[in-house]
mmCIF entry with sequence, helices, sheets and N, C-alpha, C, O atoms, coordinates in Angstrom:
data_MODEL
# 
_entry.id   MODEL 
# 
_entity.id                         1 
_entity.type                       polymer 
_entity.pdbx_number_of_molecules   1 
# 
_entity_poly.entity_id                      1 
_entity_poly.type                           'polypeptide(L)' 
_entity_poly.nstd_linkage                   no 
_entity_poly.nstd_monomer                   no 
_entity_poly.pdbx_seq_one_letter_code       
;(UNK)(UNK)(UNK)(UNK)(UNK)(UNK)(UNK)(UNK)(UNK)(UNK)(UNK)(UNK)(UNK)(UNK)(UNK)(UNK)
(UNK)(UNK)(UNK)(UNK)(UNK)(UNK)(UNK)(UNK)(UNK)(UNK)(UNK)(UNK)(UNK)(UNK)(UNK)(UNK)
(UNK)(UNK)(UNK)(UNK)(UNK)(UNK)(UNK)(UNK)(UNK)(UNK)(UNK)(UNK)
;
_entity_poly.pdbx_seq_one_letter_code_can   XXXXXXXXXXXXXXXXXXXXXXXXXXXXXXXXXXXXXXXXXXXX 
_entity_poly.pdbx_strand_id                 A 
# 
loop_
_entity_poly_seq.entity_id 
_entity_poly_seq.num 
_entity_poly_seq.mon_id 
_entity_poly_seq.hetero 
1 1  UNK n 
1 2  UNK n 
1 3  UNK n 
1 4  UNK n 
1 5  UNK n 
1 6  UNK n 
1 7  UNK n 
1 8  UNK n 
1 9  UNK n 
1 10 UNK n 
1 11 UNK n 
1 12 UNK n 
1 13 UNK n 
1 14 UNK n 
1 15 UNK n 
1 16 UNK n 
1 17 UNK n 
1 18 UNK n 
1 19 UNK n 
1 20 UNK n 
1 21 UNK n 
1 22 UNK n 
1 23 UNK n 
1 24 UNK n 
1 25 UNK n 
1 26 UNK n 
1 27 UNK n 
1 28 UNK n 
1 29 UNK n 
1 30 UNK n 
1 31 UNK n 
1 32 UNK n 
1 33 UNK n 
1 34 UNK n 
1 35 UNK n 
1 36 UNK n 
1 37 UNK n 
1 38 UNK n 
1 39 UNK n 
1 40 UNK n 
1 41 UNK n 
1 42 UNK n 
1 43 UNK n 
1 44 UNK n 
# 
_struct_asym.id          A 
_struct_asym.entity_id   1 
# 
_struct_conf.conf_type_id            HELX_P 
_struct_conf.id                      HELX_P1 
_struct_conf.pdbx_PDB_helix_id       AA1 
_struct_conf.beg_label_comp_id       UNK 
_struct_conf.beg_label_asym_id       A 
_struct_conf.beg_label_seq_id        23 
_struct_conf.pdbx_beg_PDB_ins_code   ? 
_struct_conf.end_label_comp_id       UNK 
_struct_conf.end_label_asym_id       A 
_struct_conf.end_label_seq_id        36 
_struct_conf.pdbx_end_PDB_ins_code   ? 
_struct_conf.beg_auth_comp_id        UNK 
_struct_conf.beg_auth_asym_id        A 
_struct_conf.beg_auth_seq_id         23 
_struct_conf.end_auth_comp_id        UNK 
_struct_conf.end_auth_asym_id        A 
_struct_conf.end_auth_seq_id         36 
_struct_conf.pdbx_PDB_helix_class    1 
_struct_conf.details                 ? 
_struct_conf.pdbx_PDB_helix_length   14 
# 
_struct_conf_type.id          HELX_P 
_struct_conf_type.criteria    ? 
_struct_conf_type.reference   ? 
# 
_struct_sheet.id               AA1 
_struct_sheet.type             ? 
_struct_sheet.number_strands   2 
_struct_sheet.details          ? 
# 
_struct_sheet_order.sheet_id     AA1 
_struct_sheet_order.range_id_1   1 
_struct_sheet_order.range_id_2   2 
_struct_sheet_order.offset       ? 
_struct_sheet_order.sense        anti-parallel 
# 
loop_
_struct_sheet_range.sheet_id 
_struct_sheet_range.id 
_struct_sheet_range.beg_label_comp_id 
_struct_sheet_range.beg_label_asym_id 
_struct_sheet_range.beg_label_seq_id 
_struct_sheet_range.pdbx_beg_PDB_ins_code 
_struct_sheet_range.end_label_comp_id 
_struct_sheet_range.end_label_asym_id 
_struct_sheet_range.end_label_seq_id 
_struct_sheet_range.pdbx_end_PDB_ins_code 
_struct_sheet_range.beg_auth_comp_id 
_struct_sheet_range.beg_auth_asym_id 
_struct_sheet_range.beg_auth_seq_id 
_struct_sheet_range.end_auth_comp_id 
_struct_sheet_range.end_auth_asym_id 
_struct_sheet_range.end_auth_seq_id 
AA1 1 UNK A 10 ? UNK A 11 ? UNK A 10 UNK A 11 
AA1 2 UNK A 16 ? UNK A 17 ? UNK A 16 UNK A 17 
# 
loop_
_atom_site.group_PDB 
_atom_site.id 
_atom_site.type_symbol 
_atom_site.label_atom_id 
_atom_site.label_alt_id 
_atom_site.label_comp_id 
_atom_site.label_asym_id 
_atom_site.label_entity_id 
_atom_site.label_seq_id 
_atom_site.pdbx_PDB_ins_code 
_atom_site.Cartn_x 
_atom_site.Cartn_y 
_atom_site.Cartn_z 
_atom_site.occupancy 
_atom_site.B_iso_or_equiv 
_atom_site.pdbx_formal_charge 
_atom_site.auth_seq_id 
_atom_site.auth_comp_id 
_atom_site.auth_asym_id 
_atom_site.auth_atom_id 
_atom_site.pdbx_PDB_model_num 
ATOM 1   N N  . UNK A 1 1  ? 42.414 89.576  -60.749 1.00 0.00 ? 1  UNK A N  1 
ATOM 2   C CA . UNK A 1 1  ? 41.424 90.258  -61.565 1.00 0.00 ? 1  UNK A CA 1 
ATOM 3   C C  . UNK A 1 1  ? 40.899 91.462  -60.779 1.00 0.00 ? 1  UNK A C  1 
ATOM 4   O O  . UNK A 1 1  ? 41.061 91.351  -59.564 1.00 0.00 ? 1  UNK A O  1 
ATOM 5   N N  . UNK A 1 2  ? 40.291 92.617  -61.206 1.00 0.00 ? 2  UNK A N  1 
ATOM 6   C CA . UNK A 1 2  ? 40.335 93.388  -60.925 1.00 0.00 ? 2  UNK A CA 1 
ATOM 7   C C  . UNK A 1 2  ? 38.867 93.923  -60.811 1.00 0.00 ? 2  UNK A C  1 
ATOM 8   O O  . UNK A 1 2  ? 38.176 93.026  -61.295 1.00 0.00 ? 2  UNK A O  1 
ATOM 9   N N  . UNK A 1 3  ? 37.892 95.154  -60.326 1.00 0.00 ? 3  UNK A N  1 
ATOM 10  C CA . UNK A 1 3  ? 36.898 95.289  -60.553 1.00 0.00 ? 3  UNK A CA 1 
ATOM 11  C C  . UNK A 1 3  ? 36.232 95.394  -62.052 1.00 0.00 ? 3  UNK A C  1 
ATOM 12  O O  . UNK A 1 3  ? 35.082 95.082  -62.361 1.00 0.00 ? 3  UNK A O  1 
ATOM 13  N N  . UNK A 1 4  ? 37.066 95.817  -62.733 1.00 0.00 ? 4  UNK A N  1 
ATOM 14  C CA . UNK A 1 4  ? 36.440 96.292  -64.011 1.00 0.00 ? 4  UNK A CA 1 
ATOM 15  C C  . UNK A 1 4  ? 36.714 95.227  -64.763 1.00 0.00 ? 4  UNK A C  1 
ATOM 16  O O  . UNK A 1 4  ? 36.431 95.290  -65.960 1.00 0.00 ? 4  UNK A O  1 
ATOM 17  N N  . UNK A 1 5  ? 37.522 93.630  -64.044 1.00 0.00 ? 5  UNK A N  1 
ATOM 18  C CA . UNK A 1 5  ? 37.985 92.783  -64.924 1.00 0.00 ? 5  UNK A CA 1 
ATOM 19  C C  . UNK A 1 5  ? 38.818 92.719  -65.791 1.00 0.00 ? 5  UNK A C  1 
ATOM 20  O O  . UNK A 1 5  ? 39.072 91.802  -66.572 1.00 0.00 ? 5  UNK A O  1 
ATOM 21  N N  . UNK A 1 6  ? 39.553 94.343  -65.589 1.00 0.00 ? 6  UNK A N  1 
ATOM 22  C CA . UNK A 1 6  ? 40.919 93.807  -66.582 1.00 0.00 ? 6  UNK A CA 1 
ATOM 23  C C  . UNK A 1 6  ? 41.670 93.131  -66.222 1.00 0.00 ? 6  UNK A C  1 
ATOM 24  O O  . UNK A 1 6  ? 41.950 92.805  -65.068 1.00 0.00 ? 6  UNK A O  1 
ATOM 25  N N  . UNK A 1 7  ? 42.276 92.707  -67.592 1.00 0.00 ? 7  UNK A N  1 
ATOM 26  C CA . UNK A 1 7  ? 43.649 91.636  -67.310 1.00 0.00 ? 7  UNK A CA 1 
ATOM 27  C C  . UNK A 1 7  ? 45.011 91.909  -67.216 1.00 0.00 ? 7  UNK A C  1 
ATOM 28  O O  . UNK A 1 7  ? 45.146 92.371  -68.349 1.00 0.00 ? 7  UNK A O  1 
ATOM 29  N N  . UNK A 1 8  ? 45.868 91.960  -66.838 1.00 0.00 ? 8  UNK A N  1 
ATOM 30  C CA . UNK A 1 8  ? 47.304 92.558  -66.882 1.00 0.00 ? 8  UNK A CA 1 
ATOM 31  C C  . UNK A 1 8  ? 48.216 92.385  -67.991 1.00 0.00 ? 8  UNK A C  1 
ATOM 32  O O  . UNK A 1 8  ? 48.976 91.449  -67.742 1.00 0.00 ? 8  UNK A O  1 
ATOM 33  N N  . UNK A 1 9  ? 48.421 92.864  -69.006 1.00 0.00 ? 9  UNK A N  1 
ATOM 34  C CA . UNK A 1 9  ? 48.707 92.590  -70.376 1.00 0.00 ? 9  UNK A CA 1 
ATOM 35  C C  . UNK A 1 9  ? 49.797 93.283  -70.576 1.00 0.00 ? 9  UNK A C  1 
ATOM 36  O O  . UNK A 1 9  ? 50.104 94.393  -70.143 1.00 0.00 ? 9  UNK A O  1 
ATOM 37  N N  . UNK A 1 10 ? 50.714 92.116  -71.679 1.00 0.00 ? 10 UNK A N  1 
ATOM 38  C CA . UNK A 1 10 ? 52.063 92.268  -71.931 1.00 0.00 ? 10 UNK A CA 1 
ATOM 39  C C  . UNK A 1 10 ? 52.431 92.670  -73.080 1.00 0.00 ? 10 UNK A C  1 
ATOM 40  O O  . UNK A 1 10 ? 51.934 92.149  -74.078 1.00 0.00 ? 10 UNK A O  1 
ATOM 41  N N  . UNK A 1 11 ? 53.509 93.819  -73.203 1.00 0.00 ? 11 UNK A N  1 
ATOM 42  C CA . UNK A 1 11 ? 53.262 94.227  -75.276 1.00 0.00 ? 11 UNK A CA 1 
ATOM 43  C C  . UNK A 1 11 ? 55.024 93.684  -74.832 1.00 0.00 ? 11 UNK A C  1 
ATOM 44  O O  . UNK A 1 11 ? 55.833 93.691  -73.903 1.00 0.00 ? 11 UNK A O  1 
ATOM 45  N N  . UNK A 1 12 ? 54.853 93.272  -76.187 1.00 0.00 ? 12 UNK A N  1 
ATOM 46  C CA . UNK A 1 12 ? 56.876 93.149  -76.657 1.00 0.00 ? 12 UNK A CA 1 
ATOM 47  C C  . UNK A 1 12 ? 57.445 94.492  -76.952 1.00 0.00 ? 12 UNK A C  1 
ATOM 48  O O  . UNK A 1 12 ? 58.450 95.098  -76.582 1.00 0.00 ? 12 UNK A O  1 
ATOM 49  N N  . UNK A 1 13 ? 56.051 94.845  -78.065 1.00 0.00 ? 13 UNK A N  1 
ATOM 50  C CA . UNK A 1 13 ? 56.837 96.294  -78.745 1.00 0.00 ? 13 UNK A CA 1 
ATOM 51  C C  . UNK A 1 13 ? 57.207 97.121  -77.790 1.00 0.00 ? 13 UNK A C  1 
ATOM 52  O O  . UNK A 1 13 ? 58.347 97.539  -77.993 1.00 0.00 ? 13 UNK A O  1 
ATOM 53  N N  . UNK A 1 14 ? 56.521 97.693  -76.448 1.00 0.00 ? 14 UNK A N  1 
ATOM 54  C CA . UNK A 1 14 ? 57.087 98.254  -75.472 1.00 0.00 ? 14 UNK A CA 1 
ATOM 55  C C  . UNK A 1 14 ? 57.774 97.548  -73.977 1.00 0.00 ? 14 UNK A C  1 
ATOM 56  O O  . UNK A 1 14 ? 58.002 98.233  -72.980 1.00 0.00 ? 14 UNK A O  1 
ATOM 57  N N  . UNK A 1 15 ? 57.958 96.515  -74.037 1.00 0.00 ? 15 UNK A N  1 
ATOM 58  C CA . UNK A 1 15 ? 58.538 95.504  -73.552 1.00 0.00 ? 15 UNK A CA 1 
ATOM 59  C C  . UNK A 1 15 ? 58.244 95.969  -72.019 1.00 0.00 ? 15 UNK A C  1 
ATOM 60  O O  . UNK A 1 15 ? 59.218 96.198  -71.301 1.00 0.00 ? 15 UNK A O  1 
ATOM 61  N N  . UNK A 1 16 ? 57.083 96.098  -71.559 1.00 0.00 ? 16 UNK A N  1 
ATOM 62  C CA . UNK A 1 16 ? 56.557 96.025  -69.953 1.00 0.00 ? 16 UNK A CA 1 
ATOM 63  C C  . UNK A 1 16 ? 54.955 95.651  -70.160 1.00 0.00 ? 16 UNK A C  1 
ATOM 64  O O  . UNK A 1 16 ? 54.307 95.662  -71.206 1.00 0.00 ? 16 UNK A O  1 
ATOM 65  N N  . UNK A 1 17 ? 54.556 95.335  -68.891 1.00 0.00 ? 17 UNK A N  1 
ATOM 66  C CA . UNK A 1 17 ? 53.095 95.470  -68.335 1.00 0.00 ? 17 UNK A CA 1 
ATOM 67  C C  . UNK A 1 17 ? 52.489 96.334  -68.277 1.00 0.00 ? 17 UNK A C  1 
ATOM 68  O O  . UNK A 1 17 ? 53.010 97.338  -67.792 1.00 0.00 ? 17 UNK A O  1 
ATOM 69  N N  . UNK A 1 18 ? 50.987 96.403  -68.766 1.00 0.00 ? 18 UNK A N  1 
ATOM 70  C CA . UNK A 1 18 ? 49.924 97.823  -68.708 1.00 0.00 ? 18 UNK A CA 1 
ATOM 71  C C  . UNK A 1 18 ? 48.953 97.242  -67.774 1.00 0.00 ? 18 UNK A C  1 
ATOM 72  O O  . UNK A 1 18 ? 49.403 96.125  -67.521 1.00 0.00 ? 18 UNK A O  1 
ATOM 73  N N  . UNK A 1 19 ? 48.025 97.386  -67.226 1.00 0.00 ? 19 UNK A N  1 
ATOM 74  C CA . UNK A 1 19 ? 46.913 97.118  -65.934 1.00 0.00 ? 19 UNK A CA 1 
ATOM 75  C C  . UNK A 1 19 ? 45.767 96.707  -67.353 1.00 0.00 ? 19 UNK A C  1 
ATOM 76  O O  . UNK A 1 19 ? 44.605 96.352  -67.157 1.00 0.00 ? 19 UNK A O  1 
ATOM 77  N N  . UNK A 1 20 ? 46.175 96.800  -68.270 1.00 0.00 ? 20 UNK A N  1 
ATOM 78  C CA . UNK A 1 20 ? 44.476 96.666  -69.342 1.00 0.00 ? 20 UNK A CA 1 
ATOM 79  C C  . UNK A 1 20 ? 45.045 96.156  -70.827 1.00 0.00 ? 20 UNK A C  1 
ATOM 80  O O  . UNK A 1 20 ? 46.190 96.154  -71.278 1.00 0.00 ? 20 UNK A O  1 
ATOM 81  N N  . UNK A 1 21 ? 43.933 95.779  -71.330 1.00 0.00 ? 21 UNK A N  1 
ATOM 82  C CA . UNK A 1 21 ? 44.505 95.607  -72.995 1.00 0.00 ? 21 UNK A CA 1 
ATOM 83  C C  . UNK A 1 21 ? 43.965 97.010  -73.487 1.00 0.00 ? 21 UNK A C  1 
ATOM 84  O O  . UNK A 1 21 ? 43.941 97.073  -74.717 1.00 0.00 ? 21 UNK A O  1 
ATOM 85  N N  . UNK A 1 22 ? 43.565 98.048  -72.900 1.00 0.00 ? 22 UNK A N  1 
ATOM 86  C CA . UNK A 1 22 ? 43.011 98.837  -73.345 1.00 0.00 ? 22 UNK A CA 1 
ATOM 87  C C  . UNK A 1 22 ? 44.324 100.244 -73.375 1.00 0.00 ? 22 UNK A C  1 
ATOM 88  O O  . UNK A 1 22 ? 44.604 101.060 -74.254 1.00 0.00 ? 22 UNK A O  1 
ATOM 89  N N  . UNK A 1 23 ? 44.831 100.033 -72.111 1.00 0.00 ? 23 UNK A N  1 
ATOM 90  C CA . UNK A 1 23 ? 45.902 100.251 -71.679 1.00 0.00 ? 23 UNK A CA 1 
ATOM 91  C C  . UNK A 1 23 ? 47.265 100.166 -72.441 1.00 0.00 ? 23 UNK A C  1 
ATOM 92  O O  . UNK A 1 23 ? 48.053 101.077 -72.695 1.00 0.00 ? 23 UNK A O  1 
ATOM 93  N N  . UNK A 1 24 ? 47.354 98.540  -72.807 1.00 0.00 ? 24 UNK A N  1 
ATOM 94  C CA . UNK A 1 24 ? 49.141 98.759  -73.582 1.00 0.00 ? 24 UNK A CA 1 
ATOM 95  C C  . UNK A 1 24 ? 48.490 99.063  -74.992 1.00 0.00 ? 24 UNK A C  1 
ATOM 96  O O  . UNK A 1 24 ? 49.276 99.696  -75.697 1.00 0.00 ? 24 UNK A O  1 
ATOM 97  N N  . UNK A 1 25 ? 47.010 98.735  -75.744 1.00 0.00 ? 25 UNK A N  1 
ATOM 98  C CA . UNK A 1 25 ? 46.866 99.262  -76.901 1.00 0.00 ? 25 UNK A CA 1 
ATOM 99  C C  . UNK A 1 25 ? 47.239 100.899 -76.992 1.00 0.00 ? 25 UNK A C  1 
ATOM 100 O O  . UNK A 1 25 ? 48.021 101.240 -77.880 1.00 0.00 ? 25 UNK A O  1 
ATOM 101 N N  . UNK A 1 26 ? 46.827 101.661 -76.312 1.00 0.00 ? 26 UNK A N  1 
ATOM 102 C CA . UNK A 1 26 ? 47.757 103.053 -75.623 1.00 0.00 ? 26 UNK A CA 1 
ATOM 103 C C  . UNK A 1 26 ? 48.912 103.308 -75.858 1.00 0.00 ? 26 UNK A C  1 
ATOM 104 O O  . UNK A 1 26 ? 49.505 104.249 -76.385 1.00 0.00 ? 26 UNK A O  1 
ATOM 105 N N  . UNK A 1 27 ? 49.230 102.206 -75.337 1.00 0.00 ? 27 UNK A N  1 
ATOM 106 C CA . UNK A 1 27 ? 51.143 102.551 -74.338 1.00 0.00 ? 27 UNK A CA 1 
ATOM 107 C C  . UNK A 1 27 ? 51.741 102.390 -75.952 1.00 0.00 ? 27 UNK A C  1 
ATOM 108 O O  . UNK A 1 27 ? 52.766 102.952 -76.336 1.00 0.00 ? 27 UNK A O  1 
ATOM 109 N N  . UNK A 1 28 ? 51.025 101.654 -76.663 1.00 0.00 ? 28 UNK A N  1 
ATOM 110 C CA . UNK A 1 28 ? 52.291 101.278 -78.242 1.00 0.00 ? 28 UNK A CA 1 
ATOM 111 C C  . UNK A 1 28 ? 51.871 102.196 -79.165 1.00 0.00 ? 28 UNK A C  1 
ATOM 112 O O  . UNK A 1 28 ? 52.518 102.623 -80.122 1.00 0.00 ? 28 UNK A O  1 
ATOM 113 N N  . UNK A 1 29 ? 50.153 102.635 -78.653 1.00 0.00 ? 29 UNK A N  1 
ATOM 114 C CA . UNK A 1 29 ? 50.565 104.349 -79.834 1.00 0.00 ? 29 UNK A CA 1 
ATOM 115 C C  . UNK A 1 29 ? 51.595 105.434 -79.305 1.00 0.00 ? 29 UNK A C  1 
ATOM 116 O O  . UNK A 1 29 ? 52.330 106.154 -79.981 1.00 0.00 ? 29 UNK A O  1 
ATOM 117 N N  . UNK A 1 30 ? 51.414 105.347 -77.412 1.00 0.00 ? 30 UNK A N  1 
ATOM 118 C CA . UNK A 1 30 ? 52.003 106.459 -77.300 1.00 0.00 ? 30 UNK A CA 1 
ATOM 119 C C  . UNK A 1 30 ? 53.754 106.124 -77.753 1.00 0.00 ? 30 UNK A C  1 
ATOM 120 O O  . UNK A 1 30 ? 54.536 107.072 -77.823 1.00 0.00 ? 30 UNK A O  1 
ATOM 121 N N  . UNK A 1 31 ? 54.249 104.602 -78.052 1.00 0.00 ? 31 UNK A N  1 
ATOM 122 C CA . UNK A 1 31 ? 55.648 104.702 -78.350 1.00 0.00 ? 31 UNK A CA 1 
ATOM 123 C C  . UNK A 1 31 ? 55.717 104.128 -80.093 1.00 0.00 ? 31 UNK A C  1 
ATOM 124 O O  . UNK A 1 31 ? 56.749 103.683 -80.594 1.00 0.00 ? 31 UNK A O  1 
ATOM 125 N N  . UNK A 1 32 ? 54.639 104.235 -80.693 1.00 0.00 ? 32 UNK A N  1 
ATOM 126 C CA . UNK A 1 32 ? 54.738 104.868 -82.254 1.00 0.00 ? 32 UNK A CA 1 
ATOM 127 C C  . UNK A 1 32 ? 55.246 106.500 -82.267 1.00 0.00 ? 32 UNK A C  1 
ATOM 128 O O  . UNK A 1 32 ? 56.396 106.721 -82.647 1.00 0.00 ? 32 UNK A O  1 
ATOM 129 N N  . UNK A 1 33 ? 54.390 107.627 -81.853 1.00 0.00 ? 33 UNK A N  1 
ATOM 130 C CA . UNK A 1 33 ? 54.643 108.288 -81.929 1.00 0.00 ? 33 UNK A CA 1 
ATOM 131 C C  . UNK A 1 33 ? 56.018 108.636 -81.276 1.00 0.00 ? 33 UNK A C  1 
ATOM 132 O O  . UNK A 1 33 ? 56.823 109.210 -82.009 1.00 0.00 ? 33 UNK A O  1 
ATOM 133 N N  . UNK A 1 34 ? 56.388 108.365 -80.004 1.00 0.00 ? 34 UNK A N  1 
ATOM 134 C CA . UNK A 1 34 ? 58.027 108.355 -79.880 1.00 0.00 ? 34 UNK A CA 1 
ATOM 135 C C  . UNK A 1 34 ? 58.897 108.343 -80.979 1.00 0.00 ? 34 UNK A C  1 
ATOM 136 O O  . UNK A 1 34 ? 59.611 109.255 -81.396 1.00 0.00 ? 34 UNK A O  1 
ATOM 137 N N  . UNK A 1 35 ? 58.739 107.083 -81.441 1.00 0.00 ? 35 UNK A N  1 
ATOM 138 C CA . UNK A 1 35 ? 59.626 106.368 -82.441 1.00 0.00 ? 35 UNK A CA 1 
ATOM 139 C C  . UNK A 1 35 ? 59.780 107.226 -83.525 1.00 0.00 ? 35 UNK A C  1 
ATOM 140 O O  . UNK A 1 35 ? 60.833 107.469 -84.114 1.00 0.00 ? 35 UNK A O  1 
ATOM 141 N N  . UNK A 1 36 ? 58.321 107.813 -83.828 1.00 0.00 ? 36 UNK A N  1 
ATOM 142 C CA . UNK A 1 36 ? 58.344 108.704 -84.995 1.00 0.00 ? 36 UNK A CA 1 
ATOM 143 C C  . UNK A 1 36 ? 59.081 110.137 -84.976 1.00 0.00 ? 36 UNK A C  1 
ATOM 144 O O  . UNK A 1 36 ? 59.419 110.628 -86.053 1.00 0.00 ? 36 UNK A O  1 
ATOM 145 N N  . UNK A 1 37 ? 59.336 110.814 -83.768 1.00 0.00 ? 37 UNK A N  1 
ATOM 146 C CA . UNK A 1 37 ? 59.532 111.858 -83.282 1.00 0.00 ? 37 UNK A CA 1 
ATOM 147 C C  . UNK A 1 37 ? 58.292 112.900 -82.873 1.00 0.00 ? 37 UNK A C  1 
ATOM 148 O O  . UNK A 1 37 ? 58.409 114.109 -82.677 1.00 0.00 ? 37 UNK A O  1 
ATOM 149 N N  . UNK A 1 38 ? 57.444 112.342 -82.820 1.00 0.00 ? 38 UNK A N  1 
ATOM 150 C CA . UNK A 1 38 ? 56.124 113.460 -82.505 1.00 0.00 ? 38 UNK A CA 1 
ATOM 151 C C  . UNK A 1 38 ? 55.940 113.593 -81.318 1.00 0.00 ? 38 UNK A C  1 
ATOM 152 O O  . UNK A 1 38 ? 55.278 114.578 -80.991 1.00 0.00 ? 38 UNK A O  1 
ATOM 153 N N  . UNK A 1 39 ? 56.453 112.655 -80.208 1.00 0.00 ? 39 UNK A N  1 
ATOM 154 C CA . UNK A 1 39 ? 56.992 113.077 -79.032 1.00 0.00 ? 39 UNK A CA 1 
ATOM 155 C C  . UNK A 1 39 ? 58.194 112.647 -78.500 1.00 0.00 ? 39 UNK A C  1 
ATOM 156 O O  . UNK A 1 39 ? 58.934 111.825 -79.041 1.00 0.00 ? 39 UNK A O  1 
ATOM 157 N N  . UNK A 1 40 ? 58.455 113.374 -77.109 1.00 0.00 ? 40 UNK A N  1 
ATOM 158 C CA . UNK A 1 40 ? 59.676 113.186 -76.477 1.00 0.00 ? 40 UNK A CA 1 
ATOM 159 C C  . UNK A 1 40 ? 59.454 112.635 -75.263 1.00 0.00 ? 40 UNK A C  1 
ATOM 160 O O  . UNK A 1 40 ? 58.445 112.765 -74.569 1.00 0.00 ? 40 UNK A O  1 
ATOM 161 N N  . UNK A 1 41 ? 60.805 111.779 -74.944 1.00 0.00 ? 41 UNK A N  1 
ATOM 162 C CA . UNK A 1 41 ? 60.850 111.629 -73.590 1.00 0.00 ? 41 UNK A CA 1 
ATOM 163 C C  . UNK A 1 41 ? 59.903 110.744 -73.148 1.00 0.00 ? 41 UNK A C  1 
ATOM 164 O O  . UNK A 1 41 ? 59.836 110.881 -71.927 1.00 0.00 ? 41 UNK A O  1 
ATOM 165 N N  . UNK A 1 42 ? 59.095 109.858 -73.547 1.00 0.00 ? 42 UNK A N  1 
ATOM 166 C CA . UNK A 1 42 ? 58.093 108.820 -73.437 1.00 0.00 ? 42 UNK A CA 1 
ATOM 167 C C  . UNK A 1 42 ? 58.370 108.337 -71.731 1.00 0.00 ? 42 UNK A C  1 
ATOM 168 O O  . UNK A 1 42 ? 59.468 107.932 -71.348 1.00 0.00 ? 42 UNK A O  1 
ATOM 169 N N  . UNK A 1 43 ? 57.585 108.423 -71.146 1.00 0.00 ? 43 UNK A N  1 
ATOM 170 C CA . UNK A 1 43 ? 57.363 107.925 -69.539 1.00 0.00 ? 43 UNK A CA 1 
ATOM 171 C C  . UNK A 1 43 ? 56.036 107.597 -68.979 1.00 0.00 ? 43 UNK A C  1 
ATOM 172 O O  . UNK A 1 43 ? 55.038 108.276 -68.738 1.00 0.00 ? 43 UNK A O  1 
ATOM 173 N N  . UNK A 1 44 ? 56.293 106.508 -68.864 1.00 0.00 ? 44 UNK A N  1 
ATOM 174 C CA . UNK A 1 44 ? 55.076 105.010 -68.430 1.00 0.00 ? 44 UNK A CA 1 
ATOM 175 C C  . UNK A 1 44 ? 54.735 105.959 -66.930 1.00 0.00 ? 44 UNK A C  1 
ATOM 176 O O  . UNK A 1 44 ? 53.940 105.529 -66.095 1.00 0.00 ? 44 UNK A O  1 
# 
């Protein structure tokens, strides 16, 4: 656990670890928009 108490949280949809739930809630907009084409090149 960490100072701020996050937890280390696992998404399927982007199939790795984020340091937060605040974090992979993030990580799966930023790979909606991938998916969609509104961006490129997606890097964690």
């Amino acid at each position: 656990m960490t100072k701020c108490r996050a937890e280390r949280t696992w998404t399927d949809f982007c199939e790795r670890w984020f340091d937060s739930k605040a974090e992979a809630e993030r990580g799966e907009e930023l790979r909606v928009l991938e998916m969609t084409g509104d961006i490129k090149t997606l890097r964690y």
